[in-house]
N, C-alpha and C positions, 0 to 999 in steps of 0.2 A: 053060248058060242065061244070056243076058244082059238086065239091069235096071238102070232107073236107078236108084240112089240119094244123098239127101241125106248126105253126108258130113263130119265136124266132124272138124278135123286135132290130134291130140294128141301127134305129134312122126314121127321118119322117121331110119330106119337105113340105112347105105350097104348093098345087096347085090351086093356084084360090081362087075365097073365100068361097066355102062351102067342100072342099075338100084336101087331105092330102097324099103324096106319103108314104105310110110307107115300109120301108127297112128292109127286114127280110133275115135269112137263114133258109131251110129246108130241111129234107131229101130228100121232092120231087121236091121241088124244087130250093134247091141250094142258091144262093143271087137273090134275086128279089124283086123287088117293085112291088105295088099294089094301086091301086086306093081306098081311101075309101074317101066317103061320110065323112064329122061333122058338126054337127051344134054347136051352143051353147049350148046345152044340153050332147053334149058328154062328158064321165070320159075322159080325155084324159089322165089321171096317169093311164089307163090302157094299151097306148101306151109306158111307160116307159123303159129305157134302158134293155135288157136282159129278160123282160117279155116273159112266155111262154105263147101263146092262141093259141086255135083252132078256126079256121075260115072256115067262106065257101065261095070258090076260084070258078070265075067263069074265067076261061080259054076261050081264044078267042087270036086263030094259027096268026089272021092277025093285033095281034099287039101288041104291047112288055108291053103296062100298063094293067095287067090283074085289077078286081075287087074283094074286099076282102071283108065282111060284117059277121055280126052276130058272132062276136068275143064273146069268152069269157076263163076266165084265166084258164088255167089248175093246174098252183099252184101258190100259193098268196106268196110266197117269203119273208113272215115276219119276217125271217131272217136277210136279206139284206134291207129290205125297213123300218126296224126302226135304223138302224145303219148308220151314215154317213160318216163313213170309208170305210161300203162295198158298199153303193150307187158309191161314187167317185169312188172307183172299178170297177163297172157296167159301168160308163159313160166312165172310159177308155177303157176297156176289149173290149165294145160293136164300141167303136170309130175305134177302130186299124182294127177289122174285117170288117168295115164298109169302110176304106181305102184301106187296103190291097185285101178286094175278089173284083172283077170287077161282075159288076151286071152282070147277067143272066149266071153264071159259078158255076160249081158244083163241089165241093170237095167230094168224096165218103168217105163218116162217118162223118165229119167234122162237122154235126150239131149235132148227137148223141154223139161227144165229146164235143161240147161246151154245149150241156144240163146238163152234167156231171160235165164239169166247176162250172156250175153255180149252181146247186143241192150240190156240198162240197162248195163252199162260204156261203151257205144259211146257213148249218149247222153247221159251224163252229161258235165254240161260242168264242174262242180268238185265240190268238196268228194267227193274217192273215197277219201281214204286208207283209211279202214275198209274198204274196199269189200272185201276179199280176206277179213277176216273174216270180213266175213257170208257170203260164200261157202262158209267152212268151216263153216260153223254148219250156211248149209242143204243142204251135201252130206251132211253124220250126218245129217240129215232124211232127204233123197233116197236116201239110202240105206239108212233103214230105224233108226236108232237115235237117233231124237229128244235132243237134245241136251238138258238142264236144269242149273241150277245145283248139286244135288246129285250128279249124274252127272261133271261136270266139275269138280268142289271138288277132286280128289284130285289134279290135274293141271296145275291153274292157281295153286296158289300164292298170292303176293300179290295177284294181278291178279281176284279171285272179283266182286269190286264190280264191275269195269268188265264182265266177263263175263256179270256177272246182269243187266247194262244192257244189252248190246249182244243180251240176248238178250228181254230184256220193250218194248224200246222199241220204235215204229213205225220202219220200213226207214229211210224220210230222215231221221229224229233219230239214227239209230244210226249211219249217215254220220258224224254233226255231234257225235257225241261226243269232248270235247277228252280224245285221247291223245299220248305222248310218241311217239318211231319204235323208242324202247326197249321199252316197252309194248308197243306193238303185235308187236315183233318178240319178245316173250314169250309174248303171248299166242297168236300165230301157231305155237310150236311147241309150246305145251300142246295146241292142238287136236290139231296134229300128233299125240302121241301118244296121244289120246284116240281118233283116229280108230285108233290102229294098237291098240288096246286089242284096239276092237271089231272088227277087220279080218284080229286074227290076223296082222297081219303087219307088215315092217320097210317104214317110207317115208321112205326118206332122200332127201328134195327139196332139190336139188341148187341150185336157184336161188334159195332161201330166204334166202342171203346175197349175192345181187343187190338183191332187196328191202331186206335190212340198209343194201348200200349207197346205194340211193335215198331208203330214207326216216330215214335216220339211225341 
């Protein structure tokens, strides 16, 4: 059976040599890979981290790699894709969800919140550094385990003040909260392991010390 659907790119494995696992989440279908075809002639910067396209998904019940084809971008993200603060963003944003969902598992809303994510990254013309923060805050939302400052006390260390802020203040204040890029990059893996508390499981994001190097 073929359909289209809205597809959010969360990264892409070599299979074979004309061909490429891409890992996505979507309304309809949750975390799943997909089979596509490349050649040499493919854009493959249109597989890019957080990239939104619509594809057309040929479903087939008796086997877990469906086929994806005749992609094309629903919005060009020139926001994020001329800045390299918010690329690095992308590569983590899109890594963490790529660890933490187990392929073929459906979070309900979870892709229309990270469209949303990614749509204020886009537009945002400064003040982002927090921004990957709040992201981790509101994915333990999105995901089901509300984030508080008693919750995260045990994981956060010295950093409990700046956490109980970044999580009581209104969105654009919490942007504009003055952090170090050491801070941040502490508080970024307490979440981390806050998230793998609740997740049951290990999320070694691999780009986290990309970030390191961008923001100090």
């Amino acid at each position: 059976m073929k359909s289209k659907a809205e597809l959010i790119i969360l990264n892409h494995t070599k299979f074979g040599e004309n061909s490429i696992v891409l890992h996505t989440l979507s309304s309809e279908y949750g975390r799943r890979g997909f089979l596509v075809k490349v050649s040499p002639k493919t854009a493959m910067a249109l597989f890019l981290p957080l990239n939104i396209l619509q594809a057309e998904v040929t479903e087939n019940p008796k086997a877990n790699l469906w086929y994806a084809r005749n992609f094309v971008s629903i919005t060009p993200l020139n926001g994020i894709r001329g800045n390299i603060h918010k690329n690095t963003m992308t590569l983590f944003m899109s890594e963490v969800l790529y660890r933490v969902m187990k392929d073929q598992t459906n979070e309900d809303g979870l892709a229309d919140w990270l469209k949303g994510q990614i749509l204020t990254l886009d537009a945002l013309q400064s003040d982002f550094a927090n921004f990957h923060l709040m992201f981790l805050l509101n994915l333990c939302a999105a995901l089901g385990f509300d984030p508080d400052a008693a919750g995260l006390a045990p994981f956060v260390d010295n950093n409990l003040q700046s956490v109980e802020a970044l999580l009581s203040l209104p969105f654009t204040e919490a942007l504009l909260l003055p952090l170090t890029g050491a801070d941040r990059n502490a508080i970024a893996e307490s979440i981390l392991k806050y998230i793998e508390y609740h997740t049951e499981s290990a999320v070694n994001v691999r780009s986290l010390a990309v970030l390191r190097e961008i923001y100090g």
